[in-house]
C-alpha positions, 0 to 999 in steps of 0.5 A: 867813389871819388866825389867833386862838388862845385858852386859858380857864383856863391860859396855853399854852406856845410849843411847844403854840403853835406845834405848833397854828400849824404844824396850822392852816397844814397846813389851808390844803393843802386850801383857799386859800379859807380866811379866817380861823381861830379856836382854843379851848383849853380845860380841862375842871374833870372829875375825867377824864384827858381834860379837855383841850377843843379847838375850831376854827372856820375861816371860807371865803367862805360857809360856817363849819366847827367842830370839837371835840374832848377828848383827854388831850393838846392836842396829840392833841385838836388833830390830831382837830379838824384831822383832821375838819375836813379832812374837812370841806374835802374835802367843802365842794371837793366839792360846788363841782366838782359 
């Protein structure tokens, strides 16, 4: 699986780095079919303590999966976007043994 993680208006450290890389490899548990992997990271210009924006788009053969969310931390914005998109796997596994 290809993987893609960009930061918009700050430069991320290795430890969100590889906290993302070992997230993003936990998806593949749900999906072989997973091709290619885009990543997000954001911060929001809000006077908000939850300024930190993820978004995940995971692409499989037909189909484009996207999640985002806003947390106070990266880390905890990022284990709502994979949490949703394992939803979204289960789901998409679902409907082909239908």
């Amino acid at each position: 699986m290809q993987k893609q993680i960009s930061t918009i208006h700050f430069k991320a450290d290795k430890d969100l780095l590889s906290y993302l890389d070992l997230k993003i490899e936990k998806l593949s548990l749900f999906s072989q079919n997973i091709t290619s992997c885009e990543v997000y990271l954001k911060l929001d210009k809000d006077d908000q303590h939850e300024n930190k924006l993820v978004e995940m788009k995971l692409h499989i053969p037909g189909k484009e999966l996207f999640a985002k969310k806003k947390s106070a931390s990266f880390e905890e914005a990022a284990t709502h976007v994979v949490d949703a998109l394992k939803k979204q796997l289960i789901k998409e596994k679902e409907k082909l043994s239908d």
